[in-house]
N, C-alpha and C positions, 0 to 999 in steps of 0.2 A: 504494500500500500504506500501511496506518495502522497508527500503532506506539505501542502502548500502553507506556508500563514503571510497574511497582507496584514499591514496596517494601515490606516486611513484618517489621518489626522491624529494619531496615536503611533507611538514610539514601542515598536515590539523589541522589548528588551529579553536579554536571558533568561531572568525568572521568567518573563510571563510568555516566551515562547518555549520552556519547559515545563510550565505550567497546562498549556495548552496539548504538548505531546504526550505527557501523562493520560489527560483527560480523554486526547481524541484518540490513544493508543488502542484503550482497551474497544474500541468500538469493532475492531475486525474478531473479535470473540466472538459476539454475535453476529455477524455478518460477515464470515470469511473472502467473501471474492468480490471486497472492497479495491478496484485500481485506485481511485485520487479524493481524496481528501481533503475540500479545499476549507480554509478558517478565515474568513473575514472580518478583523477587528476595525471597531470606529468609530469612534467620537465627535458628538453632535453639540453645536450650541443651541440649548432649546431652554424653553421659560420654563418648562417642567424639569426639577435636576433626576427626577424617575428613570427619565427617560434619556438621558447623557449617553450612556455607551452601547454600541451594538456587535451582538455579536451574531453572527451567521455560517453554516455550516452547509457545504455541498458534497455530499457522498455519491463519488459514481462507480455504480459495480456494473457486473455486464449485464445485467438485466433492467436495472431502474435508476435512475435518478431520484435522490431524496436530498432536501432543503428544509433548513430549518433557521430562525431569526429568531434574535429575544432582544429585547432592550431593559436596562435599568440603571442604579444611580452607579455600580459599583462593575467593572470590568471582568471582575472574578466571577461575581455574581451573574452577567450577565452569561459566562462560558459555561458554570455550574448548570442554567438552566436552560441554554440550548442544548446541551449535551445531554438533559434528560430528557431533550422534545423529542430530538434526532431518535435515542434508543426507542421510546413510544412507537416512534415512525418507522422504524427497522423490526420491531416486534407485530406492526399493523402489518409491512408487505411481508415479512415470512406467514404471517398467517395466512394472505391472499393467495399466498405462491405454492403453498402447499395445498390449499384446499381446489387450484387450479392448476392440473398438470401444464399443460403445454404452452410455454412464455416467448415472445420473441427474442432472439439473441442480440439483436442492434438494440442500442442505446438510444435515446429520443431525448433529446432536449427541446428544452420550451423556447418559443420565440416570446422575446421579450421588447415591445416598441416601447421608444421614448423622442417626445415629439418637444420641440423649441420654437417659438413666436420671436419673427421678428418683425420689422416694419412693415418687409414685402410681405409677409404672411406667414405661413407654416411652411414647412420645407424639409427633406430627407436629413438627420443630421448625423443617422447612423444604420446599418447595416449591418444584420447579424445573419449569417448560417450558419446550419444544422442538419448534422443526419439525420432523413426522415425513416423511422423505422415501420418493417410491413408487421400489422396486427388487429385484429378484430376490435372492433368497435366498445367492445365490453372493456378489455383489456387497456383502451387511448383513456377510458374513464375513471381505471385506477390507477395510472400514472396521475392522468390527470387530479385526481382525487390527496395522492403522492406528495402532488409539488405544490398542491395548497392552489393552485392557478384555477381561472375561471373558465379554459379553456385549453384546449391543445390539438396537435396539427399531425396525424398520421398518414400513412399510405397504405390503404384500405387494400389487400389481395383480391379480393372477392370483384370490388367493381376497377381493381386496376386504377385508382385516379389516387390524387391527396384528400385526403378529408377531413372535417373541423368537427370536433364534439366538445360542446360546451354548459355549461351550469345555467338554467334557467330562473328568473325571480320566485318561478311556485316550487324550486327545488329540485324540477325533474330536469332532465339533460335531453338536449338538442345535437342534431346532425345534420350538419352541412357537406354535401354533395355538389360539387361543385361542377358543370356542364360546360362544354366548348358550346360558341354559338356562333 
């Protein structure tokens, strides 16, 4: 497993990137065929001091992407309790994965937009790809369900195209099927 840590307006010093390999060590216990591990520490100026430091966690194994964020007043504290979101979230997909044999082997990552205003308008300011992995529509829902996202972007076998399955306001989830015209 590879373990990335960032810091983000926060100074990752010794202790606290030993502090953090400690913490995020024991996670391939549970999760053996963990490849990267990524630790995003960072610190915010905000009126609330609750909510000062963040910390976020991306686990990529070969089967799923998991992500987890926590914010609070203390840096330590905030690693103490992403790292017990993350195992929740690792204890949620072993139990999906067992109770459903057959998983796709590519990896899916979410598409993430973020859009900038300026005079002339709104405008492209970034550009993200991603493997699109092929997998049943059930399966895009608990990724999706996974990555905490509202929505996500697979390659349907079945009709051969991309397709959009996402979280509806009354709770139920939608499929977008998208047509050449």
């Amino acid at each position: 497993m590879s373990l990335i840590i960032q810091g983000k307006n926060i100074e990752v010093t010794d202790w606290l990137r030993q502090y953090v390999e400690k913490k995020v060590g024991r996670l391939d216990r549970y999760l053996p065929d963990i490849q990267e591990t990524r630790v995003e520490l960072s610190a915010h100026r905000t009126k609330s001091a609750q909510d000062r430091y963040v910390a976020q966690i991306t686990l990529r194994a070969n089967r799923a992407i998991l992500r987890a964020e926590e914010r609070s007043h203390d840096i330590f504290a905030a690693i103490d309790t992403v790292v017990d979101k993350i195992y929740r979230q690792i204890d949620r997909y072993k139990g999906r994965r067992w109770r459903k044999r057959g998983y796709a082997e590519a990896e899916p990552v979410p598409l993430e937009e973020e859009a900038a205003e300026e005079e002339e308008g709104p405008r492209i300011v970034r550009v993200k790809r991603f493997a699109v992995t092929p997998m049943d529509p059930e399966e895009a829902i608990e990724q999706m369900e996974l990555l905490g996202h509202d929505f996500f972007i697979f390659y349907n076998p079945e009709d051969e195209a991309i397709n959009v399955v996402y979280r509806r306001a009354d709770g139920n989830y939608g499929l977008i099927q998208p047509e050449l015209v």
